[in-house]
KEROKOL-545613 format. One line per 3 residues: number of its first residue (from 1); for each residue x, y, z of N, C-alpha, C, O. Coordinates in Angstrom, 1 decimal. Layout:
NUM> X,Y,Z,X,Y,Z,X,Y,Z,X,Y,Z | ...
END
This chain:
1> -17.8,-5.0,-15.0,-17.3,-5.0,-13.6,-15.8,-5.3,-13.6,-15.2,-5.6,-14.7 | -15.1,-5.2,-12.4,-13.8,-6.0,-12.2,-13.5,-7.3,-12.6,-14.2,-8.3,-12.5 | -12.4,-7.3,-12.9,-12.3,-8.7,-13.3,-10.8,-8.6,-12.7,-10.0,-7.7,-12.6
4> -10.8,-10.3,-12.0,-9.8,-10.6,-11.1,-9.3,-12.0,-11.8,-9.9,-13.1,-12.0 | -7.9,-11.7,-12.1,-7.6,-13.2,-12.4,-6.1,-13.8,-12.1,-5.2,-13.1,-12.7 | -5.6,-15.0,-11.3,-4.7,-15.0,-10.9,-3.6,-15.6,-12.1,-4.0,-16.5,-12.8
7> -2.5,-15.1,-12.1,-1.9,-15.9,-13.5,-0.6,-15.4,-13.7,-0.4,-14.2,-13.8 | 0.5,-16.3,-13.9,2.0,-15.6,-14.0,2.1,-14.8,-15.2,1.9,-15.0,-16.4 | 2.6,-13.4,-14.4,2.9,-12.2,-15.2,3.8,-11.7,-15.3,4.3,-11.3,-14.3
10> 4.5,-11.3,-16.6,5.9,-10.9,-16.4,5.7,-9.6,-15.8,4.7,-9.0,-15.4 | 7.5,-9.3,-15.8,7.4,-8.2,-14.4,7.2,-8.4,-12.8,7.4,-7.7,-11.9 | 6.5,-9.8,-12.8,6.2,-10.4,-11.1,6.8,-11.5,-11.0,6.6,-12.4,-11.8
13> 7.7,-11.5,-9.9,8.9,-12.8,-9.6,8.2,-14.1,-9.8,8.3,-15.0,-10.7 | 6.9,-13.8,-8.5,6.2,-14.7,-8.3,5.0,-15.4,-8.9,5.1,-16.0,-9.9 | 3.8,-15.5,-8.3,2.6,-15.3,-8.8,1.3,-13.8,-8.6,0.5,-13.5,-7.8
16> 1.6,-13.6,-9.5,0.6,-12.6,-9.7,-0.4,-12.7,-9.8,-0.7,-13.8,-10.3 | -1.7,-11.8,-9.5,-3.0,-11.6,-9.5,-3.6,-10.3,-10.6,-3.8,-9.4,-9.9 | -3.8,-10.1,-11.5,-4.4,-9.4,-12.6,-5.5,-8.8,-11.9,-6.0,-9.4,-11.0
19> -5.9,-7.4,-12.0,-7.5,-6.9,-11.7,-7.1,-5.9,-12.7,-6.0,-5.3,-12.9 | -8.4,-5.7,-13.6,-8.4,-5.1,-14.5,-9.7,-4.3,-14.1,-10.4,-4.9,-13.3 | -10.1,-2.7,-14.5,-11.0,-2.0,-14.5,-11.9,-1.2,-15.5,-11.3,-0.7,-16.5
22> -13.1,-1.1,-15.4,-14.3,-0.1,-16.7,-13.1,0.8,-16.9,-12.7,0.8,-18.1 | -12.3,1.5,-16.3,-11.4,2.9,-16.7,-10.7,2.7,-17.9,-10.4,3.4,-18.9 | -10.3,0.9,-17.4,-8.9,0.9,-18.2,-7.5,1.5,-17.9,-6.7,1.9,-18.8
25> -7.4,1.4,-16.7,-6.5,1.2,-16.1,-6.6,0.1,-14.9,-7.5,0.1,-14.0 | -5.0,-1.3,-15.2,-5.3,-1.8,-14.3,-3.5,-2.2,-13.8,-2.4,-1.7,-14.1 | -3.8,-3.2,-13.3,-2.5,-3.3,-12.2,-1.9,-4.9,-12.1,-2.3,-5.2,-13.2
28> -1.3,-5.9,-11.8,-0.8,-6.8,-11.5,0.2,-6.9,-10.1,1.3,-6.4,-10.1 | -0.6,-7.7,-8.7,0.0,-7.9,-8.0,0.5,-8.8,-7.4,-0.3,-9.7,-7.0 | 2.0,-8.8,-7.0,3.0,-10.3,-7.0,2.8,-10.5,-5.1,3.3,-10.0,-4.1
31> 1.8,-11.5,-5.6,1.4,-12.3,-4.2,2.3,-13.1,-3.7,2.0,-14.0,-2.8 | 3.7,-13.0,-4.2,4.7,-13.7,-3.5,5.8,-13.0,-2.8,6.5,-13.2,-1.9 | 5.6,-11.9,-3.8,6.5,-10.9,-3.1,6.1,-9.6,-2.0,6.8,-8.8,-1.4
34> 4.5,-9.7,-2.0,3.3,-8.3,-2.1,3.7,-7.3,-1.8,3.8,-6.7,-0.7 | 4.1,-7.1,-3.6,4.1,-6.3,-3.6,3.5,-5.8,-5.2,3.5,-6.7,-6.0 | 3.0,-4.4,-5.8,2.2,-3.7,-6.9,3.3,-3.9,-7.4,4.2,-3.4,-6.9
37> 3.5,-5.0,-8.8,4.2,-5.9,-9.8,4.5,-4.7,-11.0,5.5,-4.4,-11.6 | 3.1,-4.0,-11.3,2.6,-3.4,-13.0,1.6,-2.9,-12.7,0.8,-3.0,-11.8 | 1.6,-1.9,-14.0,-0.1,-1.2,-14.6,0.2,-0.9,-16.0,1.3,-0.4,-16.4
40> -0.4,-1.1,-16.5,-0.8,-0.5,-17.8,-2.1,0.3,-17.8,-2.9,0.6,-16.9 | -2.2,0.7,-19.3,-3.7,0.9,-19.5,-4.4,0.9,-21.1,-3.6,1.0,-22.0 | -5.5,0.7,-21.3,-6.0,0.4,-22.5,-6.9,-1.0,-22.0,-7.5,-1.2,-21.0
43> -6.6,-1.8,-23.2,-7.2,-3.0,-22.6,-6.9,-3.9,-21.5,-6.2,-3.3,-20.7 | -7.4,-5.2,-21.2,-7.0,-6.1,-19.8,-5.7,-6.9,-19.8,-4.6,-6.6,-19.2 | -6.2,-8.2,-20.7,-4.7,-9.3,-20.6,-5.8,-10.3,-21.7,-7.0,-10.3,-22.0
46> -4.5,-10.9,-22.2,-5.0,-12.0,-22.7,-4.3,-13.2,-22.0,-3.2,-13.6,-22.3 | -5.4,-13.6,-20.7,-4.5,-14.3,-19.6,-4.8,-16.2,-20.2,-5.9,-16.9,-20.2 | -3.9,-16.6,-20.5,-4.1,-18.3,-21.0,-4.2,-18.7,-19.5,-5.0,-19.7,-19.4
49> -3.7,-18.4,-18.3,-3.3,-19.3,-17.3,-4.6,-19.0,-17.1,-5.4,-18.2,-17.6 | -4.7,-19.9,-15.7,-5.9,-20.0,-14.7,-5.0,-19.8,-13.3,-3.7,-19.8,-13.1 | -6.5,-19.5,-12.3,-6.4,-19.0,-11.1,-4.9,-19.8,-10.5,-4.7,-20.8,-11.1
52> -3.9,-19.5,-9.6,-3.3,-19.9,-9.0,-2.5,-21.1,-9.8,-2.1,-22.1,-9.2 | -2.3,-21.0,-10.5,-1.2,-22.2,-11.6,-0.5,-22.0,-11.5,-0.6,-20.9,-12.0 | 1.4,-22.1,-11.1,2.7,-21.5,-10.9,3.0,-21.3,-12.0,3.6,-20.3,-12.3
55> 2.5,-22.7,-13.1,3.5,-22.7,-14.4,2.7,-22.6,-15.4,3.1,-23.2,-16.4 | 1.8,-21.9,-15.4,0.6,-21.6,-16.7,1.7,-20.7,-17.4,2.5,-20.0,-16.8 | 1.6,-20.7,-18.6,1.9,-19.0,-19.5,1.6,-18.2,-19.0,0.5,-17.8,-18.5
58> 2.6,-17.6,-19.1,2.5,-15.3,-18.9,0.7,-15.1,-19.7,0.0,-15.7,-20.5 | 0.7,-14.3,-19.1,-0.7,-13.7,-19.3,-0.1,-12.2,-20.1,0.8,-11.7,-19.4 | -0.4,-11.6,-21.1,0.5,-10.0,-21.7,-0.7,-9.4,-21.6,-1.8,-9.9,-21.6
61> -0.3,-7.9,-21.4,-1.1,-6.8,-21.4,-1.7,-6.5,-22.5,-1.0,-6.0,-23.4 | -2.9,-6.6,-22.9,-3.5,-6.0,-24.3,-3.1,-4.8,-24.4,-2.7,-4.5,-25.5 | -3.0,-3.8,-23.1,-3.1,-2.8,-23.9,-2.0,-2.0,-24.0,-1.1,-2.6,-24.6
64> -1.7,-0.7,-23.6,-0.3,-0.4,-23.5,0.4,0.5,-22.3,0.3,0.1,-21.1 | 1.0,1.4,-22.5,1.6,2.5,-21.4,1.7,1.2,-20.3,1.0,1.1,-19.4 | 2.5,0.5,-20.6,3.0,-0.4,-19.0,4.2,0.3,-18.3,5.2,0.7,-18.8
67> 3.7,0.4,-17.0,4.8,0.3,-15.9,5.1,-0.8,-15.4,4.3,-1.7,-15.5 | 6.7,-0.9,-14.7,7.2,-2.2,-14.1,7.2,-1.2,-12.8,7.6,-0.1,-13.0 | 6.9,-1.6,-11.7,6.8,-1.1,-10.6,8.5,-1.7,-9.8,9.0,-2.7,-10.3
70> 9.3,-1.1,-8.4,10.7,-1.8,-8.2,10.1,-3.1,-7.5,9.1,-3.2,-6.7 | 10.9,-3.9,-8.0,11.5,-5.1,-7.4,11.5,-5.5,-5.8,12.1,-4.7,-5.2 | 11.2,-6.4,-5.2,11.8,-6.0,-3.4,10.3,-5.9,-2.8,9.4,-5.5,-3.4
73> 10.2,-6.4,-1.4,9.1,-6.2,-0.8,9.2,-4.5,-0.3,10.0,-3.5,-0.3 | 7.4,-4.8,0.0,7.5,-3.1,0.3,7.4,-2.7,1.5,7.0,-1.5,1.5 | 7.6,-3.1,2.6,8.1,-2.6,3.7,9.4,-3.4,4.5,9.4,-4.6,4.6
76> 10.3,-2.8,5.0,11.5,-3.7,5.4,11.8,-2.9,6.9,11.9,-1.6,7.0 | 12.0,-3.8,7.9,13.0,-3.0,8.9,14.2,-2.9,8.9,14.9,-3.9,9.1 | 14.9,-1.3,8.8,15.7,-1.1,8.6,16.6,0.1,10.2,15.8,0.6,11.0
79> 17.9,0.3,10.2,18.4,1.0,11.5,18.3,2.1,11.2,18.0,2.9,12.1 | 18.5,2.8,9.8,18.6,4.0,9.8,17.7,4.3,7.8,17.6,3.3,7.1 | 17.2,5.3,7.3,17.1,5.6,5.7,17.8,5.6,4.9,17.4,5.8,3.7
82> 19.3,5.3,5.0,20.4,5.2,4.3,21.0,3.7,4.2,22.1,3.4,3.9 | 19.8,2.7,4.8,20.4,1.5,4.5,19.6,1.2,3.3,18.6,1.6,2.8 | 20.6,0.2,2.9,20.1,-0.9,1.7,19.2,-1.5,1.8,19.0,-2.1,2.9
85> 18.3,-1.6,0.7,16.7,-1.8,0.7,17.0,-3.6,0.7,17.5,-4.0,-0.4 | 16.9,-4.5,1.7,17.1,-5.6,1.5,16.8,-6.7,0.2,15.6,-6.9,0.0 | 17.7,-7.3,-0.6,17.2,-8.3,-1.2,16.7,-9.7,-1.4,16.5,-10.4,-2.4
88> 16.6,-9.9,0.0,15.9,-11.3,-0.2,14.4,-11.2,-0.3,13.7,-10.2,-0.5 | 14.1,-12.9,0.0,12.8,-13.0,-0.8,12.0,-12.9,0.6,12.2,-13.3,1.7 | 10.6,-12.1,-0.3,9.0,-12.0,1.0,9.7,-13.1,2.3,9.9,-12.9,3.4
91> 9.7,-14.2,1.7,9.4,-15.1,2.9,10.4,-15.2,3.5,10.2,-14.3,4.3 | 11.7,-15.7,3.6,12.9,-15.3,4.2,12.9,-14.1,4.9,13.7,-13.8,5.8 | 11.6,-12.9,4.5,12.1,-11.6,5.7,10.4,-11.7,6.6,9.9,-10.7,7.2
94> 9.8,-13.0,6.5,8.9,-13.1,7.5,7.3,-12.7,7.0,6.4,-12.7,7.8 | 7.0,-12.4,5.4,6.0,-12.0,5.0,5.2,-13.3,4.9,5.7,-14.4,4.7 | 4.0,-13.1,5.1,2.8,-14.4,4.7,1.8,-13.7,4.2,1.2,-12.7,4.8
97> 1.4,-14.2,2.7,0.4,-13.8,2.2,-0.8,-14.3,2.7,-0.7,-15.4,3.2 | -2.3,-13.5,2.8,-2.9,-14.0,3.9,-4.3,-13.9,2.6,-5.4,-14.3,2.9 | -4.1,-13.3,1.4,-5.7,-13.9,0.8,-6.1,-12.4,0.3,-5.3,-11.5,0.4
100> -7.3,-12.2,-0.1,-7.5,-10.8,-0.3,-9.3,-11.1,-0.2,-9.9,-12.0,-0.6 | -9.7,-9.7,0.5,-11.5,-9.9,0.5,-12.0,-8.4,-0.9,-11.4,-7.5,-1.3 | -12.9,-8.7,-1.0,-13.4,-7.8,-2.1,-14.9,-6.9,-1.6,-15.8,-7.4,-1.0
103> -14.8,-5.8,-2.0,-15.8,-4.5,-1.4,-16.8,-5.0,-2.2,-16.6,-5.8,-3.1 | -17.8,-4.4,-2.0,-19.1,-4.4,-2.8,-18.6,-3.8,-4.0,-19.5,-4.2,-4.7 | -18.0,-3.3,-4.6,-17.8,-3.2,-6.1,-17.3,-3.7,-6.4,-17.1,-3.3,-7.6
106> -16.4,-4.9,-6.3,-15.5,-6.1,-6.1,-13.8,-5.2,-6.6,-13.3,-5.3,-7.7 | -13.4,-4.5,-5.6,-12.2,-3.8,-5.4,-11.5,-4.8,-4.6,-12.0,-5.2,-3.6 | -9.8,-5.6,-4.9,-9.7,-6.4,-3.5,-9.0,-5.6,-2.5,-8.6,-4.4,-2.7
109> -8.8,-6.1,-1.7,-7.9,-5.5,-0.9,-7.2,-6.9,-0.1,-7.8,-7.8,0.5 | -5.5,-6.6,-0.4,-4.6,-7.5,0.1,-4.6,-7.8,1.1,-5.4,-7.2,1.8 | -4.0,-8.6,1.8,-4.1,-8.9,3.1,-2.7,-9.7,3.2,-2.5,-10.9,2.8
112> -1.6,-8.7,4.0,-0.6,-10.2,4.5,0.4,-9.5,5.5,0.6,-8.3,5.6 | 0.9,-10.7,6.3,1.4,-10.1,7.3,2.7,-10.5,7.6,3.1,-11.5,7.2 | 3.8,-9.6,8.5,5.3,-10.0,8.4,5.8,-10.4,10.0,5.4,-10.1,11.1
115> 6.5,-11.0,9.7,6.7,-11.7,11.2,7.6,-10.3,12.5,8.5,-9.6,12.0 | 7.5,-10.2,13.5,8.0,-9.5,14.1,8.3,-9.4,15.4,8.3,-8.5,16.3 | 8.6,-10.8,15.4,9.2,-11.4,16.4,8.3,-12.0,18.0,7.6,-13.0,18.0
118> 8.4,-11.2,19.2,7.6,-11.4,20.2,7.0,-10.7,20.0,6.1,-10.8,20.9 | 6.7,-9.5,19.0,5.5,-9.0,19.0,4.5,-9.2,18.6,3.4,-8.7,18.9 | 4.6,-10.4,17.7,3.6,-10.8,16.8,3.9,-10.8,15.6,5.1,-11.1,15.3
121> 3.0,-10.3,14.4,3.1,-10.0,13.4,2.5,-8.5,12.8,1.3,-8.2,13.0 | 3.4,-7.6,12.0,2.8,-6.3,11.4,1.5,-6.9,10.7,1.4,-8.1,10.4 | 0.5,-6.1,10.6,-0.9,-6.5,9.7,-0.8,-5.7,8.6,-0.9,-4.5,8.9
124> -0.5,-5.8,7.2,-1.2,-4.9,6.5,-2.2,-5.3,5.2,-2.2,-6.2,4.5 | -3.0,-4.2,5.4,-4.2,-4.3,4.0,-3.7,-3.4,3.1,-3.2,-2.4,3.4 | -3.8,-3.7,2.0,-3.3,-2.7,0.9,-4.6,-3.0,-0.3,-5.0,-4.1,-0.8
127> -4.9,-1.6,-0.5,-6.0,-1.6,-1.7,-5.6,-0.6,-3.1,-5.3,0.6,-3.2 | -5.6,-1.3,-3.8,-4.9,-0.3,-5.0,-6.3,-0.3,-6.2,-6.9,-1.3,-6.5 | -6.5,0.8,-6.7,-8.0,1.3,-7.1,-7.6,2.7,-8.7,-7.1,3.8,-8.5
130> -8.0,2.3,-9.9,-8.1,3.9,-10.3,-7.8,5.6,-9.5,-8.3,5.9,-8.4 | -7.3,6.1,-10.0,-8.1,7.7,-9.5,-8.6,8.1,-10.8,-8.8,7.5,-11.8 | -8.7,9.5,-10.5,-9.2,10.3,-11.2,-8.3,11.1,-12.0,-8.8,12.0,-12.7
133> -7.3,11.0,-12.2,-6.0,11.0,-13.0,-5.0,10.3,-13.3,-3.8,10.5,-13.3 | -6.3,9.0,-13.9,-5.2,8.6,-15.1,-4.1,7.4,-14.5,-3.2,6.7,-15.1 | -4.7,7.6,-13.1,-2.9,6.8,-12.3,-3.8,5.7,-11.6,-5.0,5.4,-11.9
136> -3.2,5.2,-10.5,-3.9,4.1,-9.1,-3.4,5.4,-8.2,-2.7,6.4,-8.1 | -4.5,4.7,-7.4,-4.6,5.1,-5.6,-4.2,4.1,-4.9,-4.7,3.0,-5.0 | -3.4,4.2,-4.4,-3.2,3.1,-3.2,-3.1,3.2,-2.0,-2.6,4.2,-1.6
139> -3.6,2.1,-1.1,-4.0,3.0,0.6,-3.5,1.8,1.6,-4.4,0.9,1.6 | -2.7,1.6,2.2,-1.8,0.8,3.1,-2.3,0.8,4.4,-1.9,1.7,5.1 | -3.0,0.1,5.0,-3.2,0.1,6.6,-2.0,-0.9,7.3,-2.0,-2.1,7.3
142> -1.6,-0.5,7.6,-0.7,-0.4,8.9,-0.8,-1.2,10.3,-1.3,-0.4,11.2 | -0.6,-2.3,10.8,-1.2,-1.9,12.3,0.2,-3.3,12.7,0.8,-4.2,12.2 | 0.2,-2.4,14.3,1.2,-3.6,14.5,2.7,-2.7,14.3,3.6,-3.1,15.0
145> 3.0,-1.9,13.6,4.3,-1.6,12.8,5.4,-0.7,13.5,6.1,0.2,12.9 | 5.5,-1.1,15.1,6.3,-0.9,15.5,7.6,-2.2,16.0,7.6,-2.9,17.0 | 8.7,-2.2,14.6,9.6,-3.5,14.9,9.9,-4.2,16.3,9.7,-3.3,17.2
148> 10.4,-5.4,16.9,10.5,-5.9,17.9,12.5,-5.5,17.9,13.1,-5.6,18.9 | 12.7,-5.2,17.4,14.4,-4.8,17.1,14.6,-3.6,17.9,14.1,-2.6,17.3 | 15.1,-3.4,19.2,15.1,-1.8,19.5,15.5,-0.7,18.9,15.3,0.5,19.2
151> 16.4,-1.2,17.9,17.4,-0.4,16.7,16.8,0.0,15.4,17.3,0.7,14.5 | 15.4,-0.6,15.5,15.3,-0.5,13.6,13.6,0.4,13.5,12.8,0.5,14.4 | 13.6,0.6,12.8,12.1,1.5,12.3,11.5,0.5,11.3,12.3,-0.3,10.8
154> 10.1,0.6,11.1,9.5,-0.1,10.0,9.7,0.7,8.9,9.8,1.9,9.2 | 9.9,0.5,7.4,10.0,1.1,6.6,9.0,1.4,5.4,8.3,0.6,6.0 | 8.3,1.7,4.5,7.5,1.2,3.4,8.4,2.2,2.4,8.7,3.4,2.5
157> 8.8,1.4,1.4,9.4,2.3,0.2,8.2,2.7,-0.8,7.4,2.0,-1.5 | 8.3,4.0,-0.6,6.9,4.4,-1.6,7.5,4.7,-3.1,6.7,5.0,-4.0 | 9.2,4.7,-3.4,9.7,4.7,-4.5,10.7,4.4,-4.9,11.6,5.1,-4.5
160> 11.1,3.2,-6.1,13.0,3.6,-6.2,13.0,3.4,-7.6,12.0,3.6,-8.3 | 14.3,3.0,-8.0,14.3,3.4,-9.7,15.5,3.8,-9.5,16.0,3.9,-8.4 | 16.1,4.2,-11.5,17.2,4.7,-11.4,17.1,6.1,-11.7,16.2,6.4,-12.6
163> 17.7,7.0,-11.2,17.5,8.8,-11.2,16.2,9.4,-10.6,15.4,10.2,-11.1 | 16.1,8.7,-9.3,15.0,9.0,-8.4,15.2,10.4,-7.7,15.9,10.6,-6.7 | 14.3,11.4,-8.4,14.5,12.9,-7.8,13.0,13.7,-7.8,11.9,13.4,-8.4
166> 13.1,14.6,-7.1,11.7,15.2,-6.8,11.4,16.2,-7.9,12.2,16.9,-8.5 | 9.8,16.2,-8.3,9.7,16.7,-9.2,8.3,17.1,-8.9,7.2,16.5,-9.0 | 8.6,18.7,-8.3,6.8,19.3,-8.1,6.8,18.7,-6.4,7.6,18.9,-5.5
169> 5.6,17.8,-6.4,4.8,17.5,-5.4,5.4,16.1,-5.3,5.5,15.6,-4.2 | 5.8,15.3,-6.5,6.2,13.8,-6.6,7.6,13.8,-6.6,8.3,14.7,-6.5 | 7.9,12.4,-6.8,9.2,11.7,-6.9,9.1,11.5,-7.9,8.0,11.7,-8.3
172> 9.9,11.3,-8.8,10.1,11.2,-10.2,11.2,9.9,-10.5,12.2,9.9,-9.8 | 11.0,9.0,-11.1,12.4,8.0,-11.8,12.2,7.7,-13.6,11.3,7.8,-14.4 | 13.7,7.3,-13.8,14.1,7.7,-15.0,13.1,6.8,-16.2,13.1,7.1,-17.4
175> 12.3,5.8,-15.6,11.3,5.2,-16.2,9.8,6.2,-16.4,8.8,6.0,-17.0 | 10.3,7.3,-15.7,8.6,7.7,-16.3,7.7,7.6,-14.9,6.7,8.4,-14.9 | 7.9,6.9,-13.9,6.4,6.9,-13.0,6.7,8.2,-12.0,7.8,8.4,-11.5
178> 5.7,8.8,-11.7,5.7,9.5,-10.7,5.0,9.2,-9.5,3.9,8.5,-9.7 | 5.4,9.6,-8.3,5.0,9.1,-7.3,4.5,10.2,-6.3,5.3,11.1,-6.3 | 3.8,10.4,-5.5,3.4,10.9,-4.5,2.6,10.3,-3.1,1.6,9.7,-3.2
181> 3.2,10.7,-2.3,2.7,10.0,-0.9,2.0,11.0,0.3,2.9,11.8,0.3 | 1.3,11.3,0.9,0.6,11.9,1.8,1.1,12.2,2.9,1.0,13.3,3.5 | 1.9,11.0,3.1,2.6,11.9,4.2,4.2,12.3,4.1,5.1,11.7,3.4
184> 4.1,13.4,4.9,5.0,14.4,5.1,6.6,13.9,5.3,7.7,14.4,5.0 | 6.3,12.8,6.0,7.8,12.4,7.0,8.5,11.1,5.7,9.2,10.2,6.0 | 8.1,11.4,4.4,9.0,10.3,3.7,10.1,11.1,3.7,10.2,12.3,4.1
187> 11.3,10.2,3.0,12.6,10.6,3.1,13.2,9.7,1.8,12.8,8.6,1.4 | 14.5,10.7,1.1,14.8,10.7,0.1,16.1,10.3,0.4,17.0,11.1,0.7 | 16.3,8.5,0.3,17.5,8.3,0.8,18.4,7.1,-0.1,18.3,7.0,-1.4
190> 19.1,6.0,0.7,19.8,5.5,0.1,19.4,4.1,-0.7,19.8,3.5,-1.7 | 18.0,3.9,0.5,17.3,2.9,0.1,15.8,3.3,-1.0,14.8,2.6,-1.2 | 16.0,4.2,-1.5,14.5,4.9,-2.2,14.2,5.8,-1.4,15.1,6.3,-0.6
193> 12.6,6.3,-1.6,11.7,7.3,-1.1,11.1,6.7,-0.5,10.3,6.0,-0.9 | 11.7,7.0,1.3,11.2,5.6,2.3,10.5,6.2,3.2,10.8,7.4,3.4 | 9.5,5.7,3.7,8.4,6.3,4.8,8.7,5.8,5.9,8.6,4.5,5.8
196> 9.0,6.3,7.1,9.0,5.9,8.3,7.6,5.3,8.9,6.7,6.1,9.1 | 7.3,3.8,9.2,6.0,3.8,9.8,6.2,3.9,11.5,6.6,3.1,12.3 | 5.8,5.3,11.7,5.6,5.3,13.3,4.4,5.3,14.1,4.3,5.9,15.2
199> 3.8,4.9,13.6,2.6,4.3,14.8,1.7,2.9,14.5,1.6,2.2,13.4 | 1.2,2.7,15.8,0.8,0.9,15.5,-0.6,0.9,14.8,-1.3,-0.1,14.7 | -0.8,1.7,14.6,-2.3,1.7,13.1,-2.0,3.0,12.2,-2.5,4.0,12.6
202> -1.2,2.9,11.2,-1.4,4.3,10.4,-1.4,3.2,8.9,-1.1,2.0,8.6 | -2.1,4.8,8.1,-2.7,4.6,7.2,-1.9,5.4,6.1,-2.0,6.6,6.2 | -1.2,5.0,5.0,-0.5,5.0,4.0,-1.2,5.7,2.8,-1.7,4.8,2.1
205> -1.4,6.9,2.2,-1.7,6.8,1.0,-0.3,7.2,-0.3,0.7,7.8,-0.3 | -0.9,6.6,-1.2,0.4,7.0,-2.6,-0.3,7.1,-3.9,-1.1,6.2,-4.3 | -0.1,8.0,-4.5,-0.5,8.0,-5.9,0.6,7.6,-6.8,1.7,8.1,-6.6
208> 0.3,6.8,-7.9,1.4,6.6,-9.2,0.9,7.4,-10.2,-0.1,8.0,-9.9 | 1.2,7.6,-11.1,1.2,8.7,-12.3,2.3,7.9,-13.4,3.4,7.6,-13.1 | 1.8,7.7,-14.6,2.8,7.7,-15.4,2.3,8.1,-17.4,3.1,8.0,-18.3
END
């Protein structure tokens, strides 16, 4: 089965959460920053820490082909696609990690939400899973994601890196990962391969490849 294990990982600022898969391909995600940290594939981890420990030992990838996924939370309100992908941290831009629940095959799905003034708060679930080639699936619900700012759009960067250029169907960066997103209206700009979220429940898909 899955195996879920929380434990500081390099590559994640914060604290990270390990889920490893039968495929052998698995992922690391930084619950401080939430955002998709890593994947490798081959074997799991040889994780010394335990669940939720700040200061346990790195946990390393047994196996190999690691990606470092970027840096930065993954959605920001920004005025226009040509701004700068903000650098401060999750919480300073209003994120709260809110826990993650697990499907009957014990898949989790994230759960955390960003502050957005009198409107409340954006909701999103993010589930990151195997495909069928080799890469993760990842599926972003949305809801809420129109900013309280009358100037700014919600953002989700579906990609950055250095020498981020389109290649086929995906995005391509000088690390090797490719990326593809579902919908139509991303844009290839200053801050990455940024998706406009325009409506108050939409549903995000992206494939990684590497």
């Amino acid at each position: 089965g899955r195996i879920l294990s929380g434990t500081s990982r390099p590559g994640a600022v914060g604290q990270a959460i390990a889920v490893g898969f039968p495929k052998k391909i698995h992922f690391a995600f930084d619950a401080e920053s939430m955002r998709l940290a890593s994947g490798w594939k081959g074997r799991f981890i040889d994780a010394q820490g335990t669940w939720f420990i700040r200061s346990a030992p790195p946990a390393e990838p047994l196996g190999d082909s690691v990606i470092q996924f970027p840096p930065g939370v993954p959605f920001a309100k920004l005025s226009a696609s040509h701004n700068a992908w903000p650098a401060e941290s999750a919480e300073t831009l209003g994120y709260q990690f809110k826990g993650y629940r697990l499907d009957p095959s014990g898949i989790p799905t994230f759960l955390y939400h960003i502050d957005n003034g009198s409107r409340g708060a954006i909701q999103v679930e993010d589930t990151i899973r195997p495909n069928a080639s080799g890469g993760l699936r990842r599926s972003l619900r949305v809801r809420g994601g129109n900013p309280s700012g009358v100037d700014q759009t919600l953002y989700f960067r579906v990609a950055a890196g250095e020498n981020l250029h389109v290649a086929g169907d995906s995005v391509r960066n000088s690390a090797g990962l490719a990326t593809n997103v579902s919908n139509s209206e991303a844009i290839l700009d200053q801050a990455g391969y940024v998706l406009p979220v325009s409506t108050n429940d939409m549903t995000i898909t992206v494939t990684y490849q590497w």
